[in-house]
N, C-alpha and C positions, 0 to 999 in steps of 0.2 A: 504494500500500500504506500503510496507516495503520501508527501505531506503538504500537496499541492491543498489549497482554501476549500476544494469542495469537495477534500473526503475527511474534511476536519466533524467529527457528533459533537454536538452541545456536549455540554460538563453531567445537564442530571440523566442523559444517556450514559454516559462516563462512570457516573458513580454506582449507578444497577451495576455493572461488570465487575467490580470488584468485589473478590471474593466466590464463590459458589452463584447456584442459583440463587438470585434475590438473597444475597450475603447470608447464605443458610451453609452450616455445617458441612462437608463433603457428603454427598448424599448416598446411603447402599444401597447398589443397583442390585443388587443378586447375591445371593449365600455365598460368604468369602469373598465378597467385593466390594469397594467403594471407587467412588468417581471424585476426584478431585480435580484442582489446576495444577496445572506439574510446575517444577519447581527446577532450580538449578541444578540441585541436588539428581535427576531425574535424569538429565542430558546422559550419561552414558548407554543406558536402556533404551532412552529416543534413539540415539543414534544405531542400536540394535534394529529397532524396528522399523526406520527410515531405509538400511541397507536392506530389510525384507522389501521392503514396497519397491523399491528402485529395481532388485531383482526381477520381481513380479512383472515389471513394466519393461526390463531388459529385455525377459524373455518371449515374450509378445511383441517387442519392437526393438529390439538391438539394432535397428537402422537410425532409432531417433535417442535411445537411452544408453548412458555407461552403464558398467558393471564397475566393482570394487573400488565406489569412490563415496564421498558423501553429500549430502544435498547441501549440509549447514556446515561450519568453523564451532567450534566451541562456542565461541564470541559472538556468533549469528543468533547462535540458540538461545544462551541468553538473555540478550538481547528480547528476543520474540515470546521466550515465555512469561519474562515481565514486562509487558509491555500489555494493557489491556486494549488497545486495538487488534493483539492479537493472539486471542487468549488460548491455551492449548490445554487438552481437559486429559486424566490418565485413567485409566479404569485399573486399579491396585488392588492386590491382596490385602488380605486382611492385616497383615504385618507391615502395611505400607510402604513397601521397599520393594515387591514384586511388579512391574508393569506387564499388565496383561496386553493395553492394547491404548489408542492413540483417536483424538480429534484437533488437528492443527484450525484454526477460525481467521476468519478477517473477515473485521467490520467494512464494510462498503455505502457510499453512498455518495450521489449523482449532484451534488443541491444547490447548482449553475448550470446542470446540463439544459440545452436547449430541446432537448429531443427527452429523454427521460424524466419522468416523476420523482418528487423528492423523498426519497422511502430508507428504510435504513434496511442491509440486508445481512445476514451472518454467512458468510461464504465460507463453505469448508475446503478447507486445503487437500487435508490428507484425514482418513481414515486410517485405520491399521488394527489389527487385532494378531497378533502374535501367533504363528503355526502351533507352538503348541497350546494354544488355550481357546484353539478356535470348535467350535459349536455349544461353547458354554454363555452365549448371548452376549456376549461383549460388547459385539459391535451394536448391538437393538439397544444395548444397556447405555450405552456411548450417543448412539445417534437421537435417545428420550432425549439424556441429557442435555445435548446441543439442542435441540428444539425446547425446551423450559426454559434454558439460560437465553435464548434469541427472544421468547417471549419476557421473558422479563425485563432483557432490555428493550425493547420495543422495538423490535425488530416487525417487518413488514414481513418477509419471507426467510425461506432458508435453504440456499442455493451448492450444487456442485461439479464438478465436469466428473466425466467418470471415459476411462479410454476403453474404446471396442474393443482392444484385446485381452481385456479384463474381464469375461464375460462376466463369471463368479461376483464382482462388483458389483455391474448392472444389476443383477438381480438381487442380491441384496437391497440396493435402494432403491428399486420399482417394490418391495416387499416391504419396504419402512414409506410404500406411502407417493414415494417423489414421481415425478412424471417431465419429459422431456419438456424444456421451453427455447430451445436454439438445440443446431446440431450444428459442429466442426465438422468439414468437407476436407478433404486435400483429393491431389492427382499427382502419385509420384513422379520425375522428369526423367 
């Protein structure tokens, strides 16, 4: 997200974000799980489960993605997960030190565009739920809680790109509900 004037939210938009949903406790998604906002402390498990997702997308398009590199710097990630425009949510063991699985967010919003309406939207970055903790609901558990925390800040919608050779993806979030509104085109050269 740039910090160009018109993806600046008001301050009492600002202040819903911090913290959990609506400044409530890290919420339990599920038997042996909580969701909270990750933390510094967190970045070396991120960067665990960032190298799966990059995999993931390697090997479906090794023509557009690396393998065996990282998306963020240490310094990136910090950066981004204190940063409340771009809050990143973890879904933890109960021992709080386990990362099962991931929601990276950016706040969006248009509020000079000449073409677009002034709405505020929670764009999800990245998904991820960890190979081994997947069919334990993680991601439903994860994508509730992105959808409370978007409502709470007043969020209009809540938006994602998802790549066709992800199919597994796709249908996860036609199954939490989302429905296509733009599709990416290319014609390889």
């Amino acid at each position: 997200m740039s910090n160009e004037p018109d993806d600046v939210i008001n301050d009492d938009v600002i202040n819903k974000r911090v913290g959990n949903v609506d400044g409530r406790e890290p919420q339990l998604a599920a038997a042996g799980m909580r969701i909270r906002r990750a933390e510094a402390r967190d970045i070396p498990q991120l960067h665990k489960l960032l190298r799966e997702v990059l995999e993931v997308h390697h090997r479906g398009r090794p023509d557009l993605f690396n393998t065996g590199v990282t998306k963020y710097t240490d310094d990136e990630l910090t950066g981004i997960v204190s940063n409340d425009e771009t809050p990143v949510f973890g879904a933890f063991a109960d021992d709080d030190e386990t990362l099962y699985g991931y929601a990276f967010c950016v706040f969006e919003r248009h509020a000079d565009s000449h073409i677009l309406t002034d709405i505020t939207t929670l764009y999800i970055d990245d998904i991820c739920v960890d190979e081994a903790a997947r069919g334990r609901r993680v991601g439903t558990a994860l994508y509730r809680h992105v959808l409370d925390f978007a409502r709470g800040a007043g969020c209009y919608n809540v938006t994602l790109n998802v790549w066709s050779c992800n199919p597994g993806a796709q249908a996860f979030y036609e199954r939490m509900g989302l429905k296509p509104y733009k599709v990416g085109m290319e014609q390889i050269l």
